[in-house]
Backbone as numpy.savetxt, mean C-alpha at the origin, in Angstrom:
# Nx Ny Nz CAx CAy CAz Cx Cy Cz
-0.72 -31.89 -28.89 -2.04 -31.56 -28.33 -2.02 -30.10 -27.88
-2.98 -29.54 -28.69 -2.73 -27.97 -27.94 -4.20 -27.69 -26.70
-3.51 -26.66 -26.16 -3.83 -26.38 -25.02 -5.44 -25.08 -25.16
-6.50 -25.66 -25.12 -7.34 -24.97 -25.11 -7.20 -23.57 -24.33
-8.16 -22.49 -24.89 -7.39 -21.34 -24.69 -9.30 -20.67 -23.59
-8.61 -20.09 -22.50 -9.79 -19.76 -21.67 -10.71 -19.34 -22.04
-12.15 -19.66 -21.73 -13.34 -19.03 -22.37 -13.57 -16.99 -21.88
-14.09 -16.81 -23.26 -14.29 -15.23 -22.77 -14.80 -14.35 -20.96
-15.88 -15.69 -21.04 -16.07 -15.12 -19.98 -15.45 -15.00 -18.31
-14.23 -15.71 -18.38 -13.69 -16.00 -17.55 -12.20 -14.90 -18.07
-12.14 -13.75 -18.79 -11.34 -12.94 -18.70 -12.23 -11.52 -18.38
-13.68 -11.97 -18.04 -13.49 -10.91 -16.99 -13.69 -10.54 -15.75
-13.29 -12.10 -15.49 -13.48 -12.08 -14.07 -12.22 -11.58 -13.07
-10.97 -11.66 -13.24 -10.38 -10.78 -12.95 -10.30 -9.05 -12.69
-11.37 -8.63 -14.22 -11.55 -7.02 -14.50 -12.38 -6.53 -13.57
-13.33 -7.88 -13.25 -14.28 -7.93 -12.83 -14.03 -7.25 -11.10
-12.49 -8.06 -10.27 -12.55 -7.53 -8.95 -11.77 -6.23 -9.02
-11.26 -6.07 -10.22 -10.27 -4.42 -10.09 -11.25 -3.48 -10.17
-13.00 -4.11 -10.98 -13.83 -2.78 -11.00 -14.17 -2.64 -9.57
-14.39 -3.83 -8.86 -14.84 -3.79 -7.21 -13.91 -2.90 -6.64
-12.92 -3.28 -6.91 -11.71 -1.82 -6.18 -11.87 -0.60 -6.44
-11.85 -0.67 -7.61 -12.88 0.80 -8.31 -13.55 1.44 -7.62
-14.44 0.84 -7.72 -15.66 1.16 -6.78 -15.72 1.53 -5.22
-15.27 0.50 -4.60 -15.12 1.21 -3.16 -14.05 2.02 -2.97
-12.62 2.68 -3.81 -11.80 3.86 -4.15 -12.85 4.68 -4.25
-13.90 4.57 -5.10 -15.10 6.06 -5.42 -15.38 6.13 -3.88
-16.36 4.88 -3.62 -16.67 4.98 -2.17 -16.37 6.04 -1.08
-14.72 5.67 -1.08 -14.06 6.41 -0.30 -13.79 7.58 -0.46
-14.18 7.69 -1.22 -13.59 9.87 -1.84 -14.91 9.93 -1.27
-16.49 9.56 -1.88 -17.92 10.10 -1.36 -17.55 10.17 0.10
-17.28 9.36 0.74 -17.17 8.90 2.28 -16.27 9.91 2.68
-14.77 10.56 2.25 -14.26 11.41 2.53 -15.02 12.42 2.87
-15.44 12.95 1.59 -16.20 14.75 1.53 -17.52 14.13 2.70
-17.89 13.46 2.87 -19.28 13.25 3.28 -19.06 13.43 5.10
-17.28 13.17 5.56 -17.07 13.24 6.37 -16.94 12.07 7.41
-17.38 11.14 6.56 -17.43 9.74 7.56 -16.25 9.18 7.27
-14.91 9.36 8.10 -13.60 9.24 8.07 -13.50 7.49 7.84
-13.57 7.20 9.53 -13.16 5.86 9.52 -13.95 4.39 8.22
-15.44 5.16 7.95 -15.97 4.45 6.76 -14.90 4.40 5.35
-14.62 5.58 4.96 -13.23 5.63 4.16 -12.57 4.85 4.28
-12.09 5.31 5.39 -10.60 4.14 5.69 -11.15 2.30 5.40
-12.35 2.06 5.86 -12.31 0.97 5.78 -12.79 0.51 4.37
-13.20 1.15 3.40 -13.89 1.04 2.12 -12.18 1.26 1.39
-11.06 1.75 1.87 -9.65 1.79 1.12 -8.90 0.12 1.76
-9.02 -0.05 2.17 -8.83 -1.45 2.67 -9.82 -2.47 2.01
-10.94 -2.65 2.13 -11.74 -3.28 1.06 -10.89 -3.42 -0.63
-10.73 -2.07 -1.20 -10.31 -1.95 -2.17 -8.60 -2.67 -2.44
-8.14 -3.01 -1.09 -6.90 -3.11 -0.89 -7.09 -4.86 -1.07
-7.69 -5.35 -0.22 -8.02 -6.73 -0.88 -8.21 -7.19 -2.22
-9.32 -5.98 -2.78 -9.50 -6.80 -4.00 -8.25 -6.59 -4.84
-7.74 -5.32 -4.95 -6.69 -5.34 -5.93 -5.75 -6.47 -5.17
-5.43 -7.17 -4.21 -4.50 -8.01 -3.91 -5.06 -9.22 -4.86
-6.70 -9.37 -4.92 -7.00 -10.73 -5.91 -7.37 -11.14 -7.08
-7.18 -9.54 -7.86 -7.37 -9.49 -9.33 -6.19 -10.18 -9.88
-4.95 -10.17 -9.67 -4.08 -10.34 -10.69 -3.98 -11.81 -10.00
-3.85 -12.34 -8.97 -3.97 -13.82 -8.55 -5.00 -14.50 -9.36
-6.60 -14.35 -9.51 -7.55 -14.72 -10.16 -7.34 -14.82 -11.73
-6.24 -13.66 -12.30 -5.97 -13.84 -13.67 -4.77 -14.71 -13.40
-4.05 -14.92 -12.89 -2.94 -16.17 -13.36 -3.34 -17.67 -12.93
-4.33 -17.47 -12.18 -5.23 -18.81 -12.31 -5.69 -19.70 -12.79
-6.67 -18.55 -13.87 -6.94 -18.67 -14.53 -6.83 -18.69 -15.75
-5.66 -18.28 -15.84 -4.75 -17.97 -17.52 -5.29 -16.85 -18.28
-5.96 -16.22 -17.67 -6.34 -14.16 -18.16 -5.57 -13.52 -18.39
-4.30 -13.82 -18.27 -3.70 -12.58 -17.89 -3.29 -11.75 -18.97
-3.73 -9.96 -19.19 -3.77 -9.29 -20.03 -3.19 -8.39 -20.30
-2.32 -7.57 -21.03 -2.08 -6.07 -21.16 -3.08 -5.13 -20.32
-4.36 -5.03 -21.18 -5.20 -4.60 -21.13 -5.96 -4.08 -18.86
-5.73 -5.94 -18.72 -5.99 -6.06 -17.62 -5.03 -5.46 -16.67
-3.41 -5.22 -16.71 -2.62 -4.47 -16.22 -2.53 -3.07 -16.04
-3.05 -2.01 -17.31 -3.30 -1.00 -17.27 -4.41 -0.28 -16.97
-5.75 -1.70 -16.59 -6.64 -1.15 -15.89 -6.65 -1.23 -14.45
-5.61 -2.36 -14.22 -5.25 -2.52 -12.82 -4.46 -1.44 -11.80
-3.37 -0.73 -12.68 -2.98 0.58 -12.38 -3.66 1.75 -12.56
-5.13 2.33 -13.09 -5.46 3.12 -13.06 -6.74 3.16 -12.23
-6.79 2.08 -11.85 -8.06 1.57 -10.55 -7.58 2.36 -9.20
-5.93 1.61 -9.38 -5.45 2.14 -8.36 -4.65 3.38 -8.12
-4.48 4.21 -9.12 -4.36 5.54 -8.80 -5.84 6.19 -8.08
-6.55 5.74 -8.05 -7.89 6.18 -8.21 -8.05 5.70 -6.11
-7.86 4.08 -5.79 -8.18 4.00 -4.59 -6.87 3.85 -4.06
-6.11 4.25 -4.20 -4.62 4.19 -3.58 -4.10 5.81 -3.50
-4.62 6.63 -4.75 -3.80 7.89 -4.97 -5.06 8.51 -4.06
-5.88 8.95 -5.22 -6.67 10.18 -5.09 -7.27 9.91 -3.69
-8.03 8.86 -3.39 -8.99 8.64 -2.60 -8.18 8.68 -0.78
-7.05 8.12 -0.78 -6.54 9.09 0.62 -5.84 10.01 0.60
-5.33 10.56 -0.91 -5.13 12.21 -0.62 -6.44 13.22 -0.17
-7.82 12.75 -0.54 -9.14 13.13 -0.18 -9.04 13.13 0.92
-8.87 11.64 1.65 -9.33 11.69 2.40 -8.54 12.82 3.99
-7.10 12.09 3.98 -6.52 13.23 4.70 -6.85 14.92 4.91
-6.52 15.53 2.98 -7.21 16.86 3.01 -8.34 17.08 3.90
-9.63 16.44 3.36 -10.87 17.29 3.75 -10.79 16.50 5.68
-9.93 15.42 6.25 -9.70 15.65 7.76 -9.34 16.59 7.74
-8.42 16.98 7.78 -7.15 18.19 8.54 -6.30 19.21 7.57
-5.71 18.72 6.18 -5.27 19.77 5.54 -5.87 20.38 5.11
-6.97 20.65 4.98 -7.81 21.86 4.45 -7.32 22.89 5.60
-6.96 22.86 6.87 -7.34 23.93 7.52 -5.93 24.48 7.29
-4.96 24.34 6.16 -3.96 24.91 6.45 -3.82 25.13 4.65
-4.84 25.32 3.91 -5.42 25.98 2.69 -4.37 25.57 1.51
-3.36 26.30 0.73 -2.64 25.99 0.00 -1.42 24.72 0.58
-0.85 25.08 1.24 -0.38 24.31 1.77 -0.43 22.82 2.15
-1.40 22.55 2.56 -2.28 21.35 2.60 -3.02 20.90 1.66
-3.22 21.85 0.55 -4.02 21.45 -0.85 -2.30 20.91 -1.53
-1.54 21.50 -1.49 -0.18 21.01 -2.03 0.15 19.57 -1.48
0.30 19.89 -0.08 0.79 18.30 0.42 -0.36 17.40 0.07
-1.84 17.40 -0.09 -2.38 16.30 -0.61 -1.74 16.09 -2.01
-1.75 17.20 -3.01 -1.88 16.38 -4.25 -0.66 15.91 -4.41
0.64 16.22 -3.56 1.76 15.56 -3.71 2.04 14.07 -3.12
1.21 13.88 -2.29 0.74 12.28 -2.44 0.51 11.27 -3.51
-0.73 12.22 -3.90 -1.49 11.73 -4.71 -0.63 11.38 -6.41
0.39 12.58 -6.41 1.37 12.13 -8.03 2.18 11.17 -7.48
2.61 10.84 -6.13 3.89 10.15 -5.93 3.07 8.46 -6.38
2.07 8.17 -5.97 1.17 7.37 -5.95 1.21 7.44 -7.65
0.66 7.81 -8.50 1.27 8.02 -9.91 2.52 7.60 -10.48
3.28 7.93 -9.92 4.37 8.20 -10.39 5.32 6.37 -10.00
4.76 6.15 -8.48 5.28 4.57 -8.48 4.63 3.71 -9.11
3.18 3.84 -9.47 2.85 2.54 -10.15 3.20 2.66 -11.69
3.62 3.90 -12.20 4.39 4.22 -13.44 5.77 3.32 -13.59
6.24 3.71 -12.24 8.01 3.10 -12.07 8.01 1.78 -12.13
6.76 1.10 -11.27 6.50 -0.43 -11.35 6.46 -1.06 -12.79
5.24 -0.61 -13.48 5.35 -1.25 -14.81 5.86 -1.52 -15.23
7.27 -0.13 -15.46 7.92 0.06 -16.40 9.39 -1.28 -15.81
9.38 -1.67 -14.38 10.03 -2.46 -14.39 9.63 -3.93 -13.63
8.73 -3.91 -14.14 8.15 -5.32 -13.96 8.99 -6.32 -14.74
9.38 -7.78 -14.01 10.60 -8.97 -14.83 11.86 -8.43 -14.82
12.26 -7.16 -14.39 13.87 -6.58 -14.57 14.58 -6.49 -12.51
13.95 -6.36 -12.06 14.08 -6.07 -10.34 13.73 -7.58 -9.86
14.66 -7.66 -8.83 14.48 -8.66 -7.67 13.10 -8.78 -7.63
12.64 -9.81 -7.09 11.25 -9.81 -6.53 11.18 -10.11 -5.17
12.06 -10.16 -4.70 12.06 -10.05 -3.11 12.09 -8.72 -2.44
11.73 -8.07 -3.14 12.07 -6.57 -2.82 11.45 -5.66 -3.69
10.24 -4.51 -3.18 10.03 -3.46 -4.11 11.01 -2.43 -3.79
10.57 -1.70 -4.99 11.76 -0.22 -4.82 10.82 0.94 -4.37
10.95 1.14 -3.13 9.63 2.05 -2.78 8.63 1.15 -2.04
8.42 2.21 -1.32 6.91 1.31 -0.23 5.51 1.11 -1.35
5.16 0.07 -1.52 3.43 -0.29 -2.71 2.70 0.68 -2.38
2.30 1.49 -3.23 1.14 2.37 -3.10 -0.37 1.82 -2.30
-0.46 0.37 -2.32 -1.63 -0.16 -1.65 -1.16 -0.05 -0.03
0.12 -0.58 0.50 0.82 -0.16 1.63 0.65 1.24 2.25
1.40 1.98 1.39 0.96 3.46 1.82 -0.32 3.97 1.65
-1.17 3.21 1.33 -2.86 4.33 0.96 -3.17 3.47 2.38
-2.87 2.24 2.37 -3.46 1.42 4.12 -2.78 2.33 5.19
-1.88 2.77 5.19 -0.82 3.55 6.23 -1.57 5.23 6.41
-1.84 5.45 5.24 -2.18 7.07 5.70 -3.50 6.89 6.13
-4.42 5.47 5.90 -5.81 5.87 6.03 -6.37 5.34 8.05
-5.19 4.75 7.93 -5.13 3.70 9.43 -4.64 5.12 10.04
-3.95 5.89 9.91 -3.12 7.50 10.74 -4.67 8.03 11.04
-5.23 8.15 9.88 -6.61 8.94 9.56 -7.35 8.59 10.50
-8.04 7.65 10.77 -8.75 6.89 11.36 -8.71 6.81 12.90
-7.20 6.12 13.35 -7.19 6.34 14.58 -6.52 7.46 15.21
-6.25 8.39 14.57 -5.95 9.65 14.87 -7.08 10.44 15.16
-7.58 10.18 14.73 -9.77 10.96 14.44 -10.05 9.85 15.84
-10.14 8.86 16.33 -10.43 8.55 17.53 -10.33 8.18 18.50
-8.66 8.28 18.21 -8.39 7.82 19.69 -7.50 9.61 20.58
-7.72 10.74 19.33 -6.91 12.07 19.87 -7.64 13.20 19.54
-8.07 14.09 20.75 -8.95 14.72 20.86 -8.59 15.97 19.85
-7.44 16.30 19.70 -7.09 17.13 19.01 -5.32 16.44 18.08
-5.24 17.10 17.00 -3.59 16.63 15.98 -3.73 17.84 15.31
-2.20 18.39 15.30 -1.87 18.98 14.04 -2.01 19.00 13.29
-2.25 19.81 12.22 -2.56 19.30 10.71 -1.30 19.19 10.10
-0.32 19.80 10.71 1.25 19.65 10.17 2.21 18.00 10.50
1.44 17.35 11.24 1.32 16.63 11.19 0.79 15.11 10.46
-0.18 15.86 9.53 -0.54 15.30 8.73 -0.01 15.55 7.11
0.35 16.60 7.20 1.64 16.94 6.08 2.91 16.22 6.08
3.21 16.05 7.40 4.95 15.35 7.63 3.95 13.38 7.01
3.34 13.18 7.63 2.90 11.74 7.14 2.53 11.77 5.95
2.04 12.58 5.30 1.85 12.29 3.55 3.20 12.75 2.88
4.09 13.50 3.30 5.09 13.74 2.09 5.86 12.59 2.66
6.17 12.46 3.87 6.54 11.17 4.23 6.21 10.11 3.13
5.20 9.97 3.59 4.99 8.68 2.41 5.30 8.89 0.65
5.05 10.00 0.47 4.81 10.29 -0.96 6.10 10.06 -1.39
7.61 10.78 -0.21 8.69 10.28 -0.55 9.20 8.88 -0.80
8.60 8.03 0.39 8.96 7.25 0.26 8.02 6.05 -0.94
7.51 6.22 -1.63 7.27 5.36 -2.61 7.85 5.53 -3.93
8.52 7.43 -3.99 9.54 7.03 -5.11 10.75 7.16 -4.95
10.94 6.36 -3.47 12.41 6.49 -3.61 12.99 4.95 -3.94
14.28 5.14 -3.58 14.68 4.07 -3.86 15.14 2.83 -2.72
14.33 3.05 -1.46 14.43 2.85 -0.24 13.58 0.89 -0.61
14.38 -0.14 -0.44 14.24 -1.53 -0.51 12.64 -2.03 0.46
11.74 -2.49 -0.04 10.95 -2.86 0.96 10.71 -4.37 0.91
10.63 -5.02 1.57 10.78 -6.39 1.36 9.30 -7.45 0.95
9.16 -8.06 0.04 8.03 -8.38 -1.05 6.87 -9.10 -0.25
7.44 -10.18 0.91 7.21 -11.15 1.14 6.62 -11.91 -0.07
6.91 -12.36 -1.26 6.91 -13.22 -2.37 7.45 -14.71 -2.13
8.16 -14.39 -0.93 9.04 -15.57 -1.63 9.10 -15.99 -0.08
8.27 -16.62 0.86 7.83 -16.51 2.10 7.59 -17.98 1.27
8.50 -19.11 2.09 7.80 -20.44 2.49 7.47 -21.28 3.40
5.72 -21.34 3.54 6.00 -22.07 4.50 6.24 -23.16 5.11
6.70 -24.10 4.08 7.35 -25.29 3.89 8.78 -25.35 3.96
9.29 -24.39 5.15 10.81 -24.17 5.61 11.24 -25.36 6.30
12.65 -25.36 5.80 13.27 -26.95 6.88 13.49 -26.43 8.36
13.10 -24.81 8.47 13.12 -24.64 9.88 11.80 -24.43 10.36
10.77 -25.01 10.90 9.69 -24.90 11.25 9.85 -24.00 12.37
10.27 -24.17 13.32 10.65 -23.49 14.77 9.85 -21.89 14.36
10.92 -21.39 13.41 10.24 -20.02 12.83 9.38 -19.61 12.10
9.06 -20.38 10.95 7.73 -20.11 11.18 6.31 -20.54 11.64
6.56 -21.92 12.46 5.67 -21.20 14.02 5.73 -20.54 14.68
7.07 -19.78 15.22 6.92 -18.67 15.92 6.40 -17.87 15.35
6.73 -17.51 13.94 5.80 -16.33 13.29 4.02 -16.08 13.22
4.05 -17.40 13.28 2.46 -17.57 13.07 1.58 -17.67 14.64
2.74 -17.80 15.58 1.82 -18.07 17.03 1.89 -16.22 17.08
2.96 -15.58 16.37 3.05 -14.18 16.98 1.93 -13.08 16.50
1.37 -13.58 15.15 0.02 -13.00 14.58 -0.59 -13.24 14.66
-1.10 -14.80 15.19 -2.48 -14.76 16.00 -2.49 -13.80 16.90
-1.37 -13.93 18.12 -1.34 -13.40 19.03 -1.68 -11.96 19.13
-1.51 -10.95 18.29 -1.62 -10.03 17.51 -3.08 -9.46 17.56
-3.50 -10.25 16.45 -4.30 -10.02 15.73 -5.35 -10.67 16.90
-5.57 -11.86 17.53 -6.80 -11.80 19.03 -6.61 -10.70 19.99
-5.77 -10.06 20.37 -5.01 -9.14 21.00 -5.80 -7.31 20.31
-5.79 -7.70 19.27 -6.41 -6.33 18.55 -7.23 -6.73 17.85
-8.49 -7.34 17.53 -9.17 -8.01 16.97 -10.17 -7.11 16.92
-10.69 -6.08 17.96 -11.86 -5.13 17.85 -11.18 -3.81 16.83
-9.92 -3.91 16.49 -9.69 -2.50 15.65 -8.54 -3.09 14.78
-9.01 -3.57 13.58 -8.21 -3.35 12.62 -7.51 -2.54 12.06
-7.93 -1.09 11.68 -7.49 -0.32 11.80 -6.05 0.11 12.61
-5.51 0.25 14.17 -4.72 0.18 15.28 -3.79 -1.02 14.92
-4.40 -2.61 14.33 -3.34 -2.85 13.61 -2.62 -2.47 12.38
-3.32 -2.14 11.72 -2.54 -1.84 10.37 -1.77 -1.03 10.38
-1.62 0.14 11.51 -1.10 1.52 11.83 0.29 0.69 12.25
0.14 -0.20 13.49 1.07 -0.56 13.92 1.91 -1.24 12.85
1.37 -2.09 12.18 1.85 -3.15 11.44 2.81 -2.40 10.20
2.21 -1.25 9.72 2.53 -0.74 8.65 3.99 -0.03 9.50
3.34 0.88 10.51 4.59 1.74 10.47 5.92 0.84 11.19
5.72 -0.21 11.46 6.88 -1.09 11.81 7.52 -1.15 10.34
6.44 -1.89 9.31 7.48 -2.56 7.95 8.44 -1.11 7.08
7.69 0.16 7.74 8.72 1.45 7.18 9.37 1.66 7.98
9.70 1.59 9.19 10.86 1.83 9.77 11.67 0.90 9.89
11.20 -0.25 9.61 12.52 -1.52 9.52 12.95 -1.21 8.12
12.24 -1.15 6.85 13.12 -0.83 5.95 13.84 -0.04 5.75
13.43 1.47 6.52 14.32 2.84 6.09 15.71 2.46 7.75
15.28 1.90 8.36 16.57 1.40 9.52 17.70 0.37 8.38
16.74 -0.79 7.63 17.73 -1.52 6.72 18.57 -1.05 6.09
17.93 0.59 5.16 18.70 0.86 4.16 19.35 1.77 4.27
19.38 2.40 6.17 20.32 3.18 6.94 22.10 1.99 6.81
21.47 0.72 7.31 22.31 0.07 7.46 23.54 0.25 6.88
23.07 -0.33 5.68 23.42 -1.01 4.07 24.23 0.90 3.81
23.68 1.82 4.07 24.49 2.76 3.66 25.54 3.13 4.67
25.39 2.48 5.62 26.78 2.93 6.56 27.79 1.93 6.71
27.28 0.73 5.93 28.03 -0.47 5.50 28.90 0.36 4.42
28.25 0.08 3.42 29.14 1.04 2.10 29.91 1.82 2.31
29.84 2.92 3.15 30.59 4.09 3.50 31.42 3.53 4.28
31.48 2.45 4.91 32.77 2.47 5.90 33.73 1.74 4.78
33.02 0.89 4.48 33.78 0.03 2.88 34.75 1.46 1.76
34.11 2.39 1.66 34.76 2.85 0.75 35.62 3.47 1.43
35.32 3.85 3.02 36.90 4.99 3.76 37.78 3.84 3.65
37.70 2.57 3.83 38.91 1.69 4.33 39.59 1.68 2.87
39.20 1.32 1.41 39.59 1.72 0.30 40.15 3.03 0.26
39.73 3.94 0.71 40.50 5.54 0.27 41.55 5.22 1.25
């Protein structure tokens, strides 16, 4: 008995939410230049959802495409790369001219350059682990800096906003472990933990519930400093391993 094969119109419903990402990525560049910061930020988060439910909606549904992959990565160079290298620049690096025109677009290739590295090793890498912080991670991280930096501080450096984008830009092609949550069950024989986990993000999240934004800042820059602390670890593990060998 063979297995009927999905109707057309249900392969493009997947394409269908990567164009929505699309779209509010444009959003957010208009919203950049236009000056309405925190609207940005929240139209790159929008976009951050949907690309989280395009490729879920195609394995659902049995869509899943070449086609649909390489439009899925160029959506998101678009609301992941360009659209908060925009947005940062026209905040604050503009006022520091070349310099700040450099540190945006060096965001903006690193953002390139990892969802390049991804493809190319998609089925070969752990999946408990990316190599490099997700470009959707880091475009949420610089745009949450953006945002509540613009209102909760009367005045910031703009060099400051250089150290947070090459910051990031480094860290998405490096080779610094970030952890997938893929493989998160919550059907553990230890419940204990994850109820604690789950009483600790409500807690959280009612706790900060008027600014999403203030969480994501928090939230994000915790999951990069626990990883770049992990893979401090793991390298001073090694190194003591190899003096006791020499």
């Amino acid at each position: 008995m063979t297995s009927r094969k999905p109707r057309h119109a249900l392969y493009l419903l997947p394409n269908a939410f990567t164009t929505a990402a699309l779209f509010f990525g444009f959003y957010a560049i208009s919203q950049s230049i236009a000056g309405n910061w925190e609207t940005a930020a929240i139209a790159v988060i929008i976009s951050a959802l949907l690309d989280a439910c395009d490729g879920r909606v195609a394995r659902l549904t049995g869509t899943e495409s070449a086609f649909g992959v390489e439009y899925d990565s160029l959506a998101d160079i678009v609301s992941f790369g360009v659209a908060p290298a925009i947005l940062i620049f026209q905040w604050s690096l503009y006022e520091l001219e070349k310099i700040g025109f450099a540190s945006a677009f060096c965001y903006c290739a690193a953002t390139a350059l990892r969802l390049a590295r991804f493809n190319t090793q998609v089925g070969t890498t752990d999946r408990r682990f990316f190599i490099g912080i997700p470009s959707p991670a880091a475009a949420l991280l610089l745009v949450s800096y953006v945002a509540c930096a613009d209102r909760y501080l009367s005045e910031i450096s703009p060099y400051i906003g250089i150290f947070v984008s090459l910051l990031l830009a480094f860290t998405m092609v490096s080779g610094v472990r970030f952890y997938s949550f893929k493989t998160i069950n919550i059907r553990t024989r230890r419940p204990l933990y994850s109820g604690l986990l789950l009483v600790i993000s409500v807690a959280l999240i009612y706790a900060f519930a008027n600014d999403l934004l203030l969480i994501l800042l928090i939230a994000l820059s915790g999951y990069v400093l626990v990883s770049y602390s992990w893979a401090l670890w793991l390298f001073i593990r090694r190194w003591r391993k190899n003096s006791l060998r020499s």
